[in-house]
N, C-alpha and C positions, 0 to 999 in steps of 0.2 A: 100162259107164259110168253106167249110171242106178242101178247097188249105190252108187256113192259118192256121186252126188248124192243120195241118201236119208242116206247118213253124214253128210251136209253140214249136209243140215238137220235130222237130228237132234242136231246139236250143235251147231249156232247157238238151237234153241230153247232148251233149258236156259240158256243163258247172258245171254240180253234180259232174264229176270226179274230177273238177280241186277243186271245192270247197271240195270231201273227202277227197282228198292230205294235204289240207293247213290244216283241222284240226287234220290230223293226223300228221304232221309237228309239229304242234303248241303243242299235247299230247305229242309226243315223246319229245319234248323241255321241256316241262315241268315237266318230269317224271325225263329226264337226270339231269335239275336243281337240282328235289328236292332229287335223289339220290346220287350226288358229294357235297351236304348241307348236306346230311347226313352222310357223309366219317369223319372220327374222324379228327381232325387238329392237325397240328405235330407245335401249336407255344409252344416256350417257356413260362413256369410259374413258379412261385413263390411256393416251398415244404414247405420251412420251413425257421423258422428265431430265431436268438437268439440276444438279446431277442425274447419272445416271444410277439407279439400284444395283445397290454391290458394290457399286466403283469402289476402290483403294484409289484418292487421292494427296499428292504430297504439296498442291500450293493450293492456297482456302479458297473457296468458290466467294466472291461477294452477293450470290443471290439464289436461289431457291425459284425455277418456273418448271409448273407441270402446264400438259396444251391436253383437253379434251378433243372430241368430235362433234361436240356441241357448245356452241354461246356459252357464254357465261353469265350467271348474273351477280353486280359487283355486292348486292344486298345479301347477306348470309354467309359468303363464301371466306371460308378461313383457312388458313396454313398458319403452322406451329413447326419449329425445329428446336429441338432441344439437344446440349452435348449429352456429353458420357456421364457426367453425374447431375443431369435432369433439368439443369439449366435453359431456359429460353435465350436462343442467340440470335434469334431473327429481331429485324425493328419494327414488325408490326404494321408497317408500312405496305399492304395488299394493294395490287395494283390489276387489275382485270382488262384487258384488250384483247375483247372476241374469246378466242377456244382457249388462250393464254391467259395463266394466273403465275404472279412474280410476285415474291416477298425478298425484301432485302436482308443481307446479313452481316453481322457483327463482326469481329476479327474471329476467327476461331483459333483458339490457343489450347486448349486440350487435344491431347492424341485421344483417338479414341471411333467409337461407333455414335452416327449422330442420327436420329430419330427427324422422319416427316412425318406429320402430323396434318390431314387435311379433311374438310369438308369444302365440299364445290357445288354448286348453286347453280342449275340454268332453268331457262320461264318453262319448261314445255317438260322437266323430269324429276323427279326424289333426287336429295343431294347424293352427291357421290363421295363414298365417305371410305376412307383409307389409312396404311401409313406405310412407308418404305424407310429403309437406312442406306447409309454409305458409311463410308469410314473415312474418317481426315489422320493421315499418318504427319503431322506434326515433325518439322526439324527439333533437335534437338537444343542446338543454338543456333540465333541467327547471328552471322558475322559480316561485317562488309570488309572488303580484303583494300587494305593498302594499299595504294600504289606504289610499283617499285623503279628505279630508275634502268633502264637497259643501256645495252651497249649503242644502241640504236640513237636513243637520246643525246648520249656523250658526242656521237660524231655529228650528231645534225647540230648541237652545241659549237661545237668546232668549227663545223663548216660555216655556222652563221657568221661567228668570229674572222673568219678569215674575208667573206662575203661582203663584212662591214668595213673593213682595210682596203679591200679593195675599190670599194663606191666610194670612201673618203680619200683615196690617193686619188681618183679620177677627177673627183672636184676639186682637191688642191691643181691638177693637170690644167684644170679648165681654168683655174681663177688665173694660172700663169701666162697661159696665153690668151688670154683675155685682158690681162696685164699689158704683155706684150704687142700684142696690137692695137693696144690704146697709147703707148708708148712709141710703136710706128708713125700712127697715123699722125699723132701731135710733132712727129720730124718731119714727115712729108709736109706740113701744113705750115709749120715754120719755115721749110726752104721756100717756096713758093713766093 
């Protein structure tokens, strides 16, 4: 009986190394996962947008620019906004300078929730693909207001009136004696 238990334990020692291996294979593996899971990721995002998301505004934006943290590229890259009943109001007109992407827009004449619509394109990541709203709260009517005449106008009226009687009686003043010293000097010149 003590032949085999030496069998025994000669083949359970060979076998512990190979099983300390694989778990320490399997720890090192797992340590490496969760320290390259931990490495910051260099994708592209979204910094800022004008409009801004959520805004409630009441005079219409003429354009549409979101700005990543990364370049752009102008091949691929799209923005779409559409009103409140699904219309396309932008002109299509994409414009890419660096982490800035600008599309121009339409008059916006509907009150309502207005949908962005984007895919963004840089050399070095997967597009960055999204969408945000804002709301355009729309006047009601637009009016332009009259002008009305004030008390203000009446007197500076007044005062020009009187302004201009006054510079024409000065130059009647002047032509008299102007008159009159031409009428001097032709006596002085005569006695002589």
């Amino acid at each position: 009986m003590k032949a085999l238990d030496a069998k025994a334990v000669t083949r359970t020692t060979p076998v512990e190394p190979k099983l300390g291996f694989k778990y320490f294979f399997s720890l090192f593996f797992a340590l490496s996962i969760s320290f390259l899971s931990a490495l910051p990721i260099s994708a592209n995002s979204l910094i800022s947008t004008s409009p801004l998301s959520g805004t409630i505004l009441t005079i219409a934006p003429s354009a549409v620019t979101l700005s990543t943290d990364t370049p752009l590229a102008s091949l691929g890259s799209e923005i779409k906004v559409t009103d409140p009943n699904g219309r396309q109001v932008d002109d299509g007109a994409l414009t890419i300078d660096g982490t800035n992407a600008v599309v121009g827009l339409l008059a916006l004449k509907e009150k309502g929730i207005y949908t962005v619509e984007y895919s963004l394109v840089c050399d070095t990541d997967i597009p960055l693909v999204g969408s945000y709203t804002f709301t355009y709260n729309a006047p009601d009517q637009v009016t332009t207001p009259k002008p009305t005449q004030t008390k203000d106008a009446e007197i500076q009226s007044k005062s020009n009136i009187g302004t201009t009687i006054f510079v024409i009686l000065v130059g009647v003043a002047g032509m008299l004696v102007a008159i009159g010293l031409v009428w001097y000097g032709k006596k002085l010149y005569n006695e002589r």
